[in-house]
C-alpha positions, 0 to 999 in steps of 0.5 A: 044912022048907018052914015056914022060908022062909015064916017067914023071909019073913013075918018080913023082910016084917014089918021092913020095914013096920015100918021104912018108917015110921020112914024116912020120918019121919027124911027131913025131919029128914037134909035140916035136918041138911045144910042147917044143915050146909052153914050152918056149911060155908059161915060156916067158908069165909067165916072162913078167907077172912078170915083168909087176907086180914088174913094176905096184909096183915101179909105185905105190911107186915112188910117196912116195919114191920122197917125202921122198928123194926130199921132205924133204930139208936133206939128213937124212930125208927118211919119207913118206909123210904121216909119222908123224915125220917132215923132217929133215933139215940142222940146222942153228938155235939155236932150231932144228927142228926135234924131237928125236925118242922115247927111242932115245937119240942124242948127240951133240957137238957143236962149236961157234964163234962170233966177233963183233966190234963197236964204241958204248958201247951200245954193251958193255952192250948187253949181260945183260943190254945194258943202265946200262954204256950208258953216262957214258963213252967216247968209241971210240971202242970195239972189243969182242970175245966170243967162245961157245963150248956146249954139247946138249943132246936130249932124245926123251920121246914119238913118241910126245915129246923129252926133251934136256938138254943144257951145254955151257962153255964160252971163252970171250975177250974184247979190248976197247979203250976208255977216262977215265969219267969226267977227261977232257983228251982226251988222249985214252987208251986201256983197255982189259978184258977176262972171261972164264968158265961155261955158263948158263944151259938151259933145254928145252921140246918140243911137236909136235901139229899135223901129217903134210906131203906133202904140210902140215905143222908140228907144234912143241911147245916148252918150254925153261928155262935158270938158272944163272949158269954161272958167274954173270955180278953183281959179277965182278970186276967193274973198279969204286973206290966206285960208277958207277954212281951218283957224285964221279965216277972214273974208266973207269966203264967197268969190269975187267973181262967178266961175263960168264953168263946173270945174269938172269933166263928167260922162252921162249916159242915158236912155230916152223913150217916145211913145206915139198914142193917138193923138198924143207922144209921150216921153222920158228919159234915165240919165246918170251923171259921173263927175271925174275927180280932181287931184292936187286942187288949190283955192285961189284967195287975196293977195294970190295966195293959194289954199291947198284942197287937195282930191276933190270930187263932185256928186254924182247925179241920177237923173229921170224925167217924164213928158206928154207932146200933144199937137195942136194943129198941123204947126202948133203943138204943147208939151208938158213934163217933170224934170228931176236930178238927185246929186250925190254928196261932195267928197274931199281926199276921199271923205264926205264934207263935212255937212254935205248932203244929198240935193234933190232938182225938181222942176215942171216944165210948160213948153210950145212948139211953132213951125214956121216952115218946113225947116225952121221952128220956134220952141219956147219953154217955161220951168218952174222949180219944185224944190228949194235947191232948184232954180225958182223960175227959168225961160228957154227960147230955141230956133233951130233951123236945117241946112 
């Protein structure tokens, strides 16, 4: 029984001699081991370092990246809340709302078309001065279409300020029917008419007042002025044999062909507003409109005679509208707004005309917005008119594009 414990020790002393050996082999190779260990410890910890500091930087500038992508109701627009350009929007008023960059200059084409029917001739006379035919003739109905195809062109003269430059060639047709003045027949007929050619050239500056941002207005002031370069309504034809108005009146007193012009210079100041709130801009602007009198005007008639008028004087128009942009994605963006003018009486040698009346413009407007790349876009807007004196439907299709 005694040989047990002994064979147990010299068996236990045998292990560990053996073993001894063995762990002091394995001590170099465990300190390598924790040392490449501690290598990559340390490479893991200088990773997440980095990792955390480009993480703390997108935090810091995903506020401002969101106001410029979200805030600015256009896919074009990309400021930062704090950048002094306005957003830009999808256009669907006659003046845009962002200004052009300085030393920029932006092209625009653009397409328009209006129809409008009505079985008042006030509407003949709307274009110019909408009282000179009242009471005159019998008009069952009048049916115009007006295509408008301009060239706009906007130079930016400072980070403040850009000028513009606007060129309209003109395409009117006119179908009315209507009885002929003062003959007792009720016997109606239909009388065409059409008129094509240059417009009346507008140039314009704009001015932006302040630096806006997030939930911050922008103010941009503008001034416009509109010349008689296109065809002038006193000019054509009247279908009259010597007078349109007084005793001895013949014809139907409408022209024979559409004037292409208004027939007045007029200055419009105005002032526009942009308010970027997240994720939408919304807009508008005032606008007064002063037609400058015209002295010593003559009515061309048949047999190229002329009618004398004397001082003639269009109304004056207030104008306001209001808009919401709001972009779809980082190319798309829609735009809504109310587009109103209320035109003053016509005057003759300084007296109203006799059933002149004040005319109120009415029209909603549906517009998109689609960049194509970073310097060209396509805008196409839809009007609908609200009032009887206004257009019942019109169509715009703009392309501008930077050079």
């Amino acid at each position: 029984m005694r040989t047990l414990p002994a064979l147990s020790g010299a068996f236990g002393l045998g292990m560990a001699l053996t073993c001894a050996p063995a762990a002091a082999q394995s001590a170099p190779d465990l300190a390598a081991q924790l040392r490449a260990m501690r290598q990559q410890l340390d490479q893991q910890r200088a990773r997440i370092d980095a990792l955390e500091r480009q993480l703390d930087a997108r935090a810091a500038a995903a506020p401002a990246r969101l106001d410029a992508l979200r805030g600015t109701g256009s896919p074009a627009a990309t400021a930062a809340p704090d950048d002094p350009a306005p957003p830009a929007v999808a256009p669907i008023f006659a003046s845009p709302g962002v200004l052009t960059p300085s030393g920029s200059l932006v092209v625009e084409p653009s397409f328009q078309y209006g129809y409008s029917s009505s079985n008042r001739v006030a509407l003949v006379g709307y274009t110019v001065i909408p009282a000179l035919l009242i009471g005159l003739l019998d008009v069952r109905e009048v049916k115009r279409n007006t295509t408008t195809a301009n060239v706009a062109l906007r130079f930016g003269l400072g980070s403040r300020l850009e000028a513009d430059l606007k060129i309209p060639w003109v395409y009117r047709s006119d179908s009315t029917v209507s009885r002929e003045l003062f003959t007792g027949t009720a016997a109606e007929r239909a009388f065409d008419a059409g008129g094509k050619g240059i417009g009346d050239v507008e140039a314009g500056l704009r001015y932006q007042l302040n630096d806006g941002g997030a939930d911050r207005p922008y103010y941009i002031a503008g001034l416009r002025f509109k010349s008689r370069t296109g065809r002038d309504p006193f000019d054509v034809v009247t279908d009259c044999q010597t007078r349109c108005v007084g005793a001895n009146v013949t014809g139907t007193g409408l022209p024979l062909t559409l004037p292409t012009g208004s027939g007045f210079r007029s200055l419009q100041p105005s002032l526009t507003w942009l308010l970027p709130s997240d994720p939408a801009v919304f807009f508008g602007s005032f606008s007064y409109t002063r037609n400058v009198e015209r002295r010593n005007v003559y009515r061309t008639v048949l047999a190229g005679g002329r009618e004398p008028l004397g001082d003639v004087k269009a109304g004056d128009a207030i104008g306001f509208n209001l808009g919401m942009g709001l972009a779809l994605n980082d190319k798309a963006s829609l735009s809504l707004g109310y587009d109103h003018a209320s035109v003053g009486r016509a005057r003759q040698n300084g007296q109203v005309i006799p059933g002149s009346v004040r005319i109120q413009l009415g029209t909603l407007l549906l517009g998109a917005s689609y960049r194509l790349d970073p310097h060209r876009s396509v805008d196409v807007s839809v009007g609908a008119g609200l009032t009887r004196d206004t257009p019942d439907v019109t169509l715009t299709v703009r392309m501008p594009f930077g050079l």
